[in-house]
C-alpha positions as CSV (number, residue, x, y, z in Angstrom):
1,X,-10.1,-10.4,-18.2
2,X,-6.2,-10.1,-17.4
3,X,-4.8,-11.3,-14.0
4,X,-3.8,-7.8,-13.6
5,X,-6.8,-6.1,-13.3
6,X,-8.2,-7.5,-10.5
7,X,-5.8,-5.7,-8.3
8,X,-5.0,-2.9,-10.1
9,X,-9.1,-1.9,-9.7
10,X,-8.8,-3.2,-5.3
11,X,-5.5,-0.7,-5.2
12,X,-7.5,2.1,-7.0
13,X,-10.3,1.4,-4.4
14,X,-8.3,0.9,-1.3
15,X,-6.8,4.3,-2.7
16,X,-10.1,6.3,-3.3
17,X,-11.6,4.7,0.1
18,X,-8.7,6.1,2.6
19,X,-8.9,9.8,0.5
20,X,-12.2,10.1,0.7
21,X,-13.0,8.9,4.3
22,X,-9.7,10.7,5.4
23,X,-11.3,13.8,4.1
24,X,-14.7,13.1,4.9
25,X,-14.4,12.6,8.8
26,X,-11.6,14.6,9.1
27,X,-9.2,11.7,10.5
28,X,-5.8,12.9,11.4
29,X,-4.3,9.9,13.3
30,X,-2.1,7.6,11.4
31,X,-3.5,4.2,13.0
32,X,-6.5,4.6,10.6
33,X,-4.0,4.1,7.4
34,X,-2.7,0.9,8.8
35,X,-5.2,-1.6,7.3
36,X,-4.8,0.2,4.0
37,X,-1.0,-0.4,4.0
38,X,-1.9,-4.0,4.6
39,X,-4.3,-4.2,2.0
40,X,-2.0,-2.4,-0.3
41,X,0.5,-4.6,0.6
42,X,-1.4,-7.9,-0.4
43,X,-2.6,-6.0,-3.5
44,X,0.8,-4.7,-4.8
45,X,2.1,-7.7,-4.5
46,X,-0.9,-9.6,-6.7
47,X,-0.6,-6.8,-9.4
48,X,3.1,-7.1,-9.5
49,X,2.7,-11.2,-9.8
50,X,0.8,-11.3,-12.3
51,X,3.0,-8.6,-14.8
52,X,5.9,-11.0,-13.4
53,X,5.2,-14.4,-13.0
54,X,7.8,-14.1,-9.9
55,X,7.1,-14.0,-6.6
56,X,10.1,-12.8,-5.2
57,X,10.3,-9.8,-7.7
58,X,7.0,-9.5,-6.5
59,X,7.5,-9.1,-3.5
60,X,10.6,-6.7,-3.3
61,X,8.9,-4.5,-6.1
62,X,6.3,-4.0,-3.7
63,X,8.9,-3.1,-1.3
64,X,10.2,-0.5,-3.5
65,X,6.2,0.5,-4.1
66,X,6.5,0.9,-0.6
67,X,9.2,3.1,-0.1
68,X,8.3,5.1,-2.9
69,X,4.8,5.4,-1.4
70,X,6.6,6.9,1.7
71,X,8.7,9.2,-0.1
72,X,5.2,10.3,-1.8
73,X,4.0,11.1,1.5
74,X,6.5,13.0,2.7
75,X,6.8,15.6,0.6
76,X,2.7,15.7,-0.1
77,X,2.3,16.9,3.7
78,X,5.7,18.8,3.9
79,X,5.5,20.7,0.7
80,X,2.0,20.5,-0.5
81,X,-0.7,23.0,0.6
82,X,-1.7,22.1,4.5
83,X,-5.3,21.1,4.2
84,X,-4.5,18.1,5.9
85,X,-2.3,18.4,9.0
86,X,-0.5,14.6,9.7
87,X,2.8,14.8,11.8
88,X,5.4,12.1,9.8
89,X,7.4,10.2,12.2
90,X,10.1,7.6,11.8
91,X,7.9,5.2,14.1
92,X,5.0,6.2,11.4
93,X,7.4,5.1,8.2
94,X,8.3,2.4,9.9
95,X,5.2,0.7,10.6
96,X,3.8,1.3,7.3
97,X,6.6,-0.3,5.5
98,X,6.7,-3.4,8.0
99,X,2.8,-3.6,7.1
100,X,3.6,-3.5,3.3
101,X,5.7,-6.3,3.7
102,X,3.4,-8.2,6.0
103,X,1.0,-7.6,3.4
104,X,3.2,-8.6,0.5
105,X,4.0,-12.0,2.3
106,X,0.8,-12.8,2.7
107,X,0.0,-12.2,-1.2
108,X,2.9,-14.9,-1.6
109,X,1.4,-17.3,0.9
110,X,-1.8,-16.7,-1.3
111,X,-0.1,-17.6,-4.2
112,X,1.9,-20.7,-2.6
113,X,-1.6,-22.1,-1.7
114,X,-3.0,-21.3,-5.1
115,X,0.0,-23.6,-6.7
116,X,0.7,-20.4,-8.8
């Protein structure tokens, strides 16, 4: 199996697990996506190790992920139909970035450990 799918299969179930219990119970606060942009973090930054072999450009393509991720956001609950009803802040953007990188640093630590 290639390094890359391991991740790429936790990030689509990170993904599907926040949607559907988001939609499910109807949570509207942003604390509850925290741990996924954690998670993601740690993830991304696997997934883009093993295409790479480098664990820097790991880590800032998972930066970029990040922001792109945010950008996504933005215009999914400004533009997009209003089924679901979450106020953006800068405070919000922030924190999920920060947790990203936290994430993303971890995966590197991971990696250090692992000799890889």
């Amino acid at each position: 199996m290639p390094q890359f799918l391991i991740p790429l299969i936790g990030l689509a179930l990170v993904f599907l697990i926040s949607e559907i219990c988001g939609r499910v119970f109807n949570i509207k606060k942003d604390a509850y996506y925290a741990h996924f942009h954690f998670v993601g973090g740690l993830l991304t930054c696997l997934l883009f190790f093993a295409l790479t072999k480098d664990k820097i450009m790991a880590v800032v393509l998972t930066l970029v992920t990040g922001v792109l991720w945010e950008i996504y956001e933005y215009f999914r609950y400004t533009y997009l139909p209003k089924r679901i009803t979450i106020k953006l802040t800068r405070k919000d953007t922030r924190n999920d970035l920060l947790l990203d990188l936290l994430g993303a640093l971890l995966g590197m630590a991971v990696l250090y450990l692992l000799r890889l």
